[in-house]
C-alpha positions, 0 to 999 in steps of 0.5 A: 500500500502506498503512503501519500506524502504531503505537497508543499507548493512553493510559488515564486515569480521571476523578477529578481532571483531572490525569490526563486532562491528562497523558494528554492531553499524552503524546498530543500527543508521541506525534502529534508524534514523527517515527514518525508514531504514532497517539494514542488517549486513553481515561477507562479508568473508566465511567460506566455506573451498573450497572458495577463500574468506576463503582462505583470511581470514585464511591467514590473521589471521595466519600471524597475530598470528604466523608470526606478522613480516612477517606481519609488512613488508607486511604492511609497504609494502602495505602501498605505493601507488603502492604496495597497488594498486596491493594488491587492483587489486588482492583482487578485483579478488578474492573476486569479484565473492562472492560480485556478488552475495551478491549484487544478493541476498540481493539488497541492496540501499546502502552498507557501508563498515568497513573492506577494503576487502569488500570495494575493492571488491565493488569497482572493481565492481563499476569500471566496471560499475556493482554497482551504488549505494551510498558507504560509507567506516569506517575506524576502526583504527586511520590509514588508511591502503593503502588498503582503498584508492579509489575515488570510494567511496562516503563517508568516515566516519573516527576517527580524522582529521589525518586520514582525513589529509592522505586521502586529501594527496591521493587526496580524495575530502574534502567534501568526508570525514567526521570525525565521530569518530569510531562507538560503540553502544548506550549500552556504552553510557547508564546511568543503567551499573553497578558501578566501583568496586575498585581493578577490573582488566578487561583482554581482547585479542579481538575477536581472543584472540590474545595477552597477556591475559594468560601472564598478569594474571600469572605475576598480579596473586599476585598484592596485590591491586587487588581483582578480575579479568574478563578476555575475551577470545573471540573466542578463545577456547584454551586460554579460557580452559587454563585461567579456568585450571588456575583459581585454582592458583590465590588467588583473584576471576576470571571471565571468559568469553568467545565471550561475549555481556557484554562487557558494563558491564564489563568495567562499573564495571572494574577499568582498562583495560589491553588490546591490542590496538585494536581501537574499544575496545579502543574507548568504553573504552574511552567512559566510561573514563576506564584507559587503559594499552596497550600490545602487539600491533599487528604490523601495525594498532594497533601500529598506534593505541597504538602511537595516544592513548599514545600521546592524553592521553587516554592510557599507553603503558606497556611491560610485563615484567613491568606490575605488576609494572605498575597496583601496581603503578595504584592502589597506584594512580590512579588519576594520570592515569586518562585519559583527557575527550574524544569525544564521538564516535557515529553513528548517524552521519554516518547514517545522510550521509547515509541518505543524500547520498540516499535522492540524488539519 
């Protein structure tokens, strides 16, 4: 006789690829728990051009990349309670029709959410009566956006005890709320990553390739302490085509990388990371007690996430222009950058409340 293991659906959506690493990790905890679970990870956003969802995503993105202002006020915007109920009701229409169908195909027993778009369209469906299964939300920045806020979900995993703060001040019951840390993967925890190379600069721009990754490598092109650059483009195509043209005028090695599963070993092996504050790979930079140089913080969550790193300790934020100076004065000390211990940010603990949740039912 077969045993049906429970599913953990964990839906995500592709902009940024924090999210869908977070979602990878909350997977790998879910496997690992001694119930013996099935983990399915999901990008909850198409990329079929004629549906709504696509639609969604490609908008979202560019206004990021091309009108980051425009950005920033919207974001402030839906930040109020009102605002962000209305962006809620709007998202929940459009995206409702593809999360029918999800939940037709995939059946899940519980569906955990590291993106708000995902999480809105489960929560309409739960409001009208069409999804009773045990919900949890991971919130991934060290905010939480207006678009998370619901009393439809049954758990919330979140970073801190600020952010637990803002979600008691929105009226979410206490023991809703658990304060887990941002999820990352076992990988970055593991005891056989390479060895820190001294004078190793790593460069990264997130999953998109967003931020100052070809501007940081000109300016730090002739920083004498530094022997080698890796630098990650990401998704990013373009950005990665222009940094290989560009290899041949910079005297020092450079590795370069596209979307990469390395990223454990390439922080192990870095002296400092030169990266927009996007939280998730902050937080696995934490992890390895990796020095952190902040630029070019998207408006919004990553401006929330650079102003907590800065105040905990755990990162510098720097200008352009100022970045050459900043990594000499980093090499001529780096003891001096070097960040306080931080708390480990796992999964397990997520998936013991999934766990709890279903043992419920």
């Amino acid at each position: 006789m077969s045993i049906h293991k429970p599913l953990i659906c964990i839906l995500s959506a592709s902009i940024g690829n924090g999210h869908i690493q977070a979602a990878r990790a909350v997977a790998e905890a879910v496997k690992g728990h001694p119930r013996g679970y099935r983990a399915q990870t999901l990008d909850f956003l198409s990329r079929d051009v004629i549906s709504v969802d696509y639609w969604v995503r490609e908008t979202y993105i560019k206004m990021i990349d091309i009108f980051p202002l425009f950005y920033e006020l919207l974001y402030e915007q839906s930040q109020s309670g009102r605002s962000a109920g209305q962006i809620r009701s709007l998202l929940a229409h459009a995206l409702r029709s593809r999360m029918r169908h999800l939940m037709r195909v995939i059946r899940p027993d519980a569906l955990v959410f590291t993106h708000p778009f995902p999480m809105v369209a489960a929560a309409g469906l739960k409001g009208k009566g069409e999804l009773d299964i045990p919900m949890v939300s991971v919130v991934t920045d060290f905010d939480v956006h207006g678009l998370w806020i619901t009393d439809r979900m049954d758990a919330y995993c979140v970073p801190t005890e600020r952010e637990l703060a803002e979600l008691r001040r929105h009226h979410i019951p206490a023991e809703r709320i658990h304060v887990t840390g941002i999820p990352i993967m076992a990988r970055f925890y593991a005891g056989n990553l390479p060895a820190r190379e001294d004078g190793t600069v790593l460069i990264m721009g997130g999953g998109l390739g967003f931020g100052a990754v070809k501007d940081a490598l000109r300016r730090l092109a002739h920083v004498a302490s530094i022997r080698r650059f890796i630098v990650v483009t990401g998704h990013n195509v373009t950005l990665y085509d222009d940094i290989a043209d560009m290899r041949a005028e910079i005297p020092v090695p450079v590795e370069l990388y596209g979307y990469t599963d390395r990223i454990p070993d390439l922080m192990a092996r870095a002296s400092l990371l030169i990266t927009k504050p996007g939280a998730l790979t902050c937080t696995e930079a934490m992890s390895m007690e990796l020095p952190l140089l902040l630029v070019d913080a998207i408006p919004g969550q990553e401006e929330a996430n650079a102003e907590y790193l800065t105040r905990i300790g755990q990162a510098r934020r720097v200008e352009r222009e100022d970045l050459a100076d900043e990594v000499t004065r980093f090499f001529a000390s780096p003891q001096a950058f070097t960040p306080p211990p931080a708390p480990r940010h796992s999964a397990t603990q997520i998936a013991g409340i999934l766990d709890d949740l279903i043992a419920a039912r």
